[in-house]
C-alpha positions in Angstrom: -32.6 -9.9 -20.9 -32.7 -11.3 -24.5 -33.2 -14.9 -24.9 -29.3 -15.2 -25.9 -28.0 -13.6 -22.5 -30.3 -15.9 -20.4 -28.8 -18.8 -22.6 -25.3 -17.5 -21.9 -26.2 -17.5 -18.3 -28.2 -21.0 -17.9 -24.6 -22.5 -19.9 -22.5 -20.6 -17.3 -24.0 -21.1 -13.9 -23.7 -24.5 -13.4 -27.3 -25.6 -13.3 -27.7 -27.6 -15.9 -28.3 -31.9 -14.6 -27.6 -33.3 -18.2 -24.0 -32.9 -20.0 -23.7 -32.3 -23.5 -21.7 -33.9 -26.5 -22.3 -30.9 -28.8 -19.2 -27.5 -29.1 -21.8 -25.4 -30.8 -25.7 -25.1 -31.0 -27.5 -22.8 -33.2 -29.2 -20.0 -31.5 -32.5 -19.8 -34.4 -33.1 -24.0 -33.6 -33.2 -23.4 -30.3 -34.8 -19.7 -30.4 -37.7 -21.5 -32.9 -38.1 -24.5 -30.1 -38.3 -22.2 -27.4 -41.4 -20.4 -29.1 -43.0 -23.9 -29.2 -42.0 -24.6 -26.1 -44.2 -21.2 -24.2 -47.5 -22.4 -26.5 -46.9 -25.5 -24.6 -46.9 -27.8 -27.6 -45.8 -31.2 -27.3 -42.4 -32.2 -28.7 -40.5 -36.3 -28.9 -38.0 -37.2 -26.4 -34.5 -36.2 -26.0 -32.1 -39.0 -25.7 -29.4 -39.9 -23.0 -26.7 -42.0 -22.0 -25.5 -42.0 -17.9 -26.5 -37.9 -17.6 -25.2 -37.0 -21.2 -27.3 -35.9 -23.7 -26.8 -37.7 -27.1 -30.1 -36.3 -29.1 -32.1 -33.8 -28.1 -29.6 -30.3 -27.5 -31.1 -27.3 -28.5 -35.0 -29.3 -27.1 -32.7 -29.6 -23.9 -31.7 -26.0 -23.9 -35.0 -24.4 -24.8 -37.3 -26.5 -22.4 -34.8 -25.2 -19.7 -35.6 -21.7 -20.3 -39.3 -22.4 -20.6 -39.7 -24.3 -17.9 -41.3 -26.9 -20.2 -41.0 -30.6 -19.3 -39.3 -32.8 -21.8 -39.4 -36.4 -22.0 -36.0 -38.3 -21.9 -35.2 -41.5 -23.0 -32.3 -44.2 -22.8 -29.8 -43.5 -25.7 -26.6 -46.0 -27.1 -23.1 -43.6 -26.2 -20.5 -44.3 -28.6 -17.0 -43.8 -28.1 -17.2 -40.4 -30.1 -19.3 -38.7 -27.9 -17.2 -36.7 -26.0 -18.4 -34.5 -23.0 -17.9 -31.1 -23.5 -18.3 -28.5 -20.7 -21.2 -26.1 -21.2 -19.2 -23.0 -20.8 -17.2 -24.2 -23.4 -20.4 -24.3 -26.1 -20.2 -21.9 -28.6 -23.8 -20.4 -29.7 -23.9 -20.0 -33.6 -25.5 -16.9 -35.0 -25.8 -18.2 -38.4 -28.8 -20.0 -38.9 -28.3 -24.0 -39.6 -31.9 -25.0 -41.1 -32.9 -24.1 -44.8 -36.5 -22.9 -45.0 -37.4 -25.9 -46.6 -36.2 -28.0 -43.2 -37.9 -25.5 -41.1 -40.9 -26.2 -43.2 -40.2 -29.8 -42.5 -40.6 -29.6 -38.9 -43.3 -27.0 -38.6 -45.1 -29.7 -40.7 -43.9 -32.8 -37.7 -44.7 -30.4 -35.1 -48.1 -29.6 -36.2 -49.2 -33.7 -36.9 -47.5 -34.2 -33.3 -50.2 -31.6 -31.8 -52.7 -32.9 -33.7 -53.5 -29.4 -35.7 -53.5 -28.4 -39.2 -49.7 -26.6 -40.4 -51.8 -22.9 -41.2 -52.9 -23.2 -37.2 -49.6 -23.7 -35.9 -48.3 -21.0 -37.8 -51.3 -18.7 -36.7 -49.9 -19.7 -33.3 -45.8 -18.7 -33.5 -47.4 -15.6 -35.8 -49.4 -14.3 -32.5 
């Protein structure tokens, strides 16, 4: 089953403890976290507000399906944070982050695990 189907599925069965605020995630973010995610490389903290995640989606998402343990912390809910229903999140296609951004957080991700940017990239590469 393709990473997108067992998405579909984790969003559909009912599973999932934290609610979300977001109607549509990009597939890539969470596709390029979830790569991270299996090397077991450390990421920050997602952020939450009474079971509703206000920061942290596609991290949320992707440590799901890798059965990685991600760090939560208390977040400030404002009044335009709406819940939305899982099965009602649209997962977009279209890729959301430029190459310079992706870049940009390969660069955060490799200072956060303490290794040069060439290694981490050695490591997604493999």
């Amino acid at each position: 089953m393709n990473l997108r189907d067992q998405l579909f599925n984790l969003m559909n069965n009912g599973e999932l403890e934290l609610g979300s605020t977001h109607k549509k995630l990009c597939l890539p973010i969470i596709e390029r976290i979830y790569k991270k995610m299996i090397l077991n490389l450390r990421f920050g903290s997602i952020q939450i507000d009474e079971g509703v995640i206000l920061n942290g989606h596609h991290r949320y998402l992707a440590s799901k399906l890798a059965n990685f343990n991600l760090d939560r912390i208390q977040g400030i809910r404002s009044s335009a944070k709406e819940l939305i229903d899982w099965q009602n999140v649209i997962l977009v296609e279209e890729d959301w982050d430029t190459e310079a951004k992706i870049r940009l957080l390969n660069e955060e991700d490799a200072r956060l695990n303490e290794m040069s940017l060439e290694e981490l990239l050695a490591l997604l590469d493999t």
